[in-house]
C-alpha positions in Angstrom: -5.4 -10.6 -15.8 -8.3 -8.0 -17.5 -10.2 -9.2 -19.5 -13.4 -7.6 -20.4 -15.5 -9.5 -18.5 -13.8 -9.3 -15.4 -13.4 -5.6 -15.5 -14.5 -3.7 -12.3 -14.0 -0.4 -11.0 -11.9 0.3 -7.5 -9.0 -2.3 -8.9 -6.3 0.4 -7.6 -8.7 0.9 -3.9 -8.9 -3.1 -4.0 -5.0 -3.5 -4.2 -4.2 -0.8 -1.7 -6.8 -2.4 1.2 -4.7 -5.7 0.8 -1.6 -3.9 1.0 -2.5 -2.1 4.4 -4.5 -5.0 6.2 -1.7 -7.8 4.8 1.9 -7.9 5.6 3.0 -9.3 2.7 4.8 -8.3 -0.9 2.7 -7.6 -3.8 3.2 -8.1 -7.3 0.9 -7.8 -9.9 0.7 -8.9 -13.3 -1.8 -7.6 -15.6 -2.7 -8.2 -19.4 -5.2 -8.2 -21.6 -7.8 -5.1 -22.8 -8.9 -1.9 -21.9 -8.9 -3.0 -17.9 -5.9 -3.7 -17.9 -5.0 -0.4 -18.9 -7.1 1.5 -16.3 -5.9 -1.5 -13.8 -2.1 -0.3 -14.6 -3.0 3.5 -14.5 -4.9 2.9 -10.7 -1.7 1.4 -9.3 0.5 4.2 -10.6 1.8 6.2 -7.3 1.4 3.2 -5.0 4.4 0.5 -3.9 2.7 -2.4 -5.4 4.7 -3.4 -8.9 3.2 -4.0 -12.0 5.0 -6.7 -14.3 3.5 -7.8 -17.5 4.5 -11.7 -17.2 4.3 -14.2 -14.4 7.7 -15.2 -14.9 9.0 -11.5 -14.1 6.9 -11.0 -11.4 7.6 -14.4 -9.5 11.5 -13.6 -10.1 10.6 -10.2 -8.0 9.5 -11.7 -5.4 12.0 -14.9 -5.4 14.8 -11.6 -5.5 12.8 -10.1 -2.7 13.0 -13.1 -0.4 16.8 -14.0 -1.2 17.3 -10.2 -0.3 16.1 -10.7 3.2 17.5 -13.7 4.2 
């Protein structure tokens, strides 16, 4: 979630550190403002998803954990 007044800088840098020091899948949902926004565009390149609802992003992951099994 962005909204204005949880906007910081380094999102994307924040997300990638969690990434590398956690072995674990990552979904992110964001909405809301101009963070969001800048959030979205920091994340661009990386292999963490971006969903725009909860619902999508925890039917990722439930996918992602049925596909291991």
């Amino acid at each position: 979630m962005a909204p204005a007044n949880a906007d910081f800088t380094g999102f994307g840098a924040l997300i990638g550190e969690l990434t590398r020091r956690y072995d674990k899948p990552i979904a992110v949902v964001i909405y809301g403002g101009e963070a969001g926004g800048r959030w979205t565009v920091d994340l661009e390149g990386t292999s963490v998803p971006v969903f725009r609802t909860t619902r999508t992003a925890g039917r990722a992951l439930a996918l992602l954990v049925e596909a291991s099994l």
